[in-house]
C-alpha positions, -999 to 999 in steps of 0.1 A, spaced: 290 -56 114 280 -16 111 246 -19 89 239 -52 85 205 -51 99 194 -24 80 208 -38 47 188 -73 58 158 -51 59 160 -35 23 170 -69 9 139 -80 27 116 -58 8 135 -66 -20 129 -108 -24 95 -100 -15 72 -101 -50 57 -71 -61 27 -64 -50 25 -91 -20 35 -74 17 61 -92 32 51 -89 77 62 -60 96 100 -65 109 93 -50 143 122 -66 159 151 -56 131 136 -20 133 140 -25 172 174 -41 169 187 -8 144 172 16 164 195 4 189 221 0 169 218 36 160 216 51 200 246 32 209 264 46 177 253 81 186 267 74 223 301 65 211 301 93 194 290 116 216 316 107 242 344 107 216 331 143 204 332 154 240 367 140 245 380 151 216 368 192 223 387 182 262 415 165 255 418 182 218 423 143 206 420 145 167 429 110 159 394 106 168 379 128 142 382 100 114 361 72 138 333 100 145 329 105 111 330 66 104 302 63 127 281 95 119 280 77 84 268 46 100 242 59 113 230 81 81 233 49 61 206 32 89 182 60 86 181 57 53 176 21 50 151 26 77 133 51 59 137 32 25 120 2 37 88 21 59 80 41 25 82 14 5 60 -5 24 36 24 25 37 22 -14 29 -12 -12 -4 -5 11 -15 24 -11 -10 0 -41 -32 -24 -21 -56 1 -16 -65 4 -56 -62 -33 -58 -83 -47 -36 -104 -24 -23 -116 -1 10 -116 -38 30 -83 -60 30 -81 -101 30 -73 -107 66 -38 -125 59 -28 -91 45 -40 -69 75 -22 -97 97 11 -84 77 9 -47 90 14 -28 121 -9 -8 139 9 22 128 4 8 90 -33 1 99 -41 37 106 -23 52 77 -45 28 57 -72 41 73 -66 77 73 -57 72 33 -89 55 26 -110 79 43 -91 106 24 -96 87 -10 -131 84 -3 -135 122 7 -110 132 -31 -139 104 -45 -169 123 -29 -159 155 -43 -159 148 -78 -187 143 -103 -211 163 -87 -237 148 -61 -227 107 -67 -192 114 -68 -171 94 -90 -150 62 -80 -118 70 -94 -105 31 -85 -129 17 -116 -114 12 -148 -78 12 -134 -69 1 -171 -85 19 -202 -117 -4 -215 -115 -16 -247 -156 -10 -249 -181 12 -233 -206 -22 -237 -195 -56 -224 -217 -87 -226 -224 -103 -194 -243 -137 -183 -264 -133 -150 -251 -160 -126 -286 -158 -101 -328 -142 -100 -318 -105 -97 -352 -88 -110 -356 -60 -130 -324 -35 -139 -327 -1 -151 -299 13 -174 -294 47 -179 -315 53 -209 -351 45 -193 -351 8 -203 -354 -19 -178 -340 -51 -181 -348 -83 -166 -314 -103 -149 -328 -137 -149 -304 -167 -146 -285 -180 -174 -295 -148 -190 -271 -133 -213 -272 -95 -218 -256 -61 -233 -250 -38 -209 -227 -5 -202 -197 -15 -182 -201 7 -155 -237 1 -149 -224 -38 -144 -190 -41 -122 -206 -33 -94 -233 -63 -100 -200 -82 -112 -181 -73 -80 -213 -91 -60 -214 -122 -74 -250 -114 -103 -231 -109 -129 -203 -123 -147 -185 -107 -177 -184 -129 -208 -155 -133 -227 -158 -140 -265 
């Protein structure tokens, strides 16, 4: 049946959780594509025979099949961009490096857009707040407090917040520190954020 591939491929993207990046369907886009070049074909002949022969009981089939083919290019279309969506969204989520098993789900094409985004993220980044930047991919939800309390999880030495004042990270230490100062420490395994 006219479509039926492109449909599966929407409905594909659509069982998939969100969030989670179901593998690149190389084959259905392959087997649409063609779809869509023999559609175009018929068409063309029947276009061509119907300017000869003036046969106009061909006019209702042409248009049948030119609407075919719209309806593939947009599924087609549908399920690319939402899949870029998906990668951006991956982007804030995990980071500038993906887990393998997601990086195994993309193409090559998809690879390099994530790529050129990042680099293009990290350029936006660079620009703001003067000569450090800011990371705009911090905080992605408002903080309830500028100060969290965190326990040190391993010997990191001295720490120096913002205000002059050092502080020693020793393990099984507890301290009260900015949040900012700590999610990178957090992110690398030091620190880890107490919750009361």
């Amino acid at each position: 049946m006219l479509c039926e591939k492109a449909m599966e491929l929407v409905r594909e993207l659509y069982r998939a959780p969100e969030g989670q990046l179901p593998a690149f369907n190389e084959d259905g886009l392959r087997q649409i594509l063609e779809e869509m070049k023999a559609l175009y074909e018929q068409n063309q002949s029947d276009v061509n025979e119907t300017k000869t022969a003036g046969r106009s009981d061909l006019i209702p089939t042409i248009k049948f099949r030119h609407c075919s083919l719209l309806r593939n290019r947009r599924c087609t279309i549908a399920y690319l961009y939402d899949r870029l969506l998906r990668i951006r969204a991956l982007r804030w989520e995990y980071g500038s490096v993906l887990p393998n098993d997601l990086r195994f789900h993309m193409s090559s094409e998809e690879m390099e857009w994530f790529n050129y985004y990042k680099k293009s993220l990290a350029t936006y980044m660079r620009s703001l707040g003067g000569n450090e930047g800011l990371d705009i991919t911090q905080d992605m939800k408002p903080p309830k407090s500028l100060y969290i309390e965190v326990r040190c999880l391993k010997d990191y030495g001295e720490f120096e917040v913002d205000d002059g004042t050092s502080v020693l990270l020793k393990k099984n230490s507890q301290h009260f520190l900015p949040r900012w100062k700590c999610e990178q420490l957090i992110r690398q395994g030091v620190l880890e954020h107490v919750l009361s």
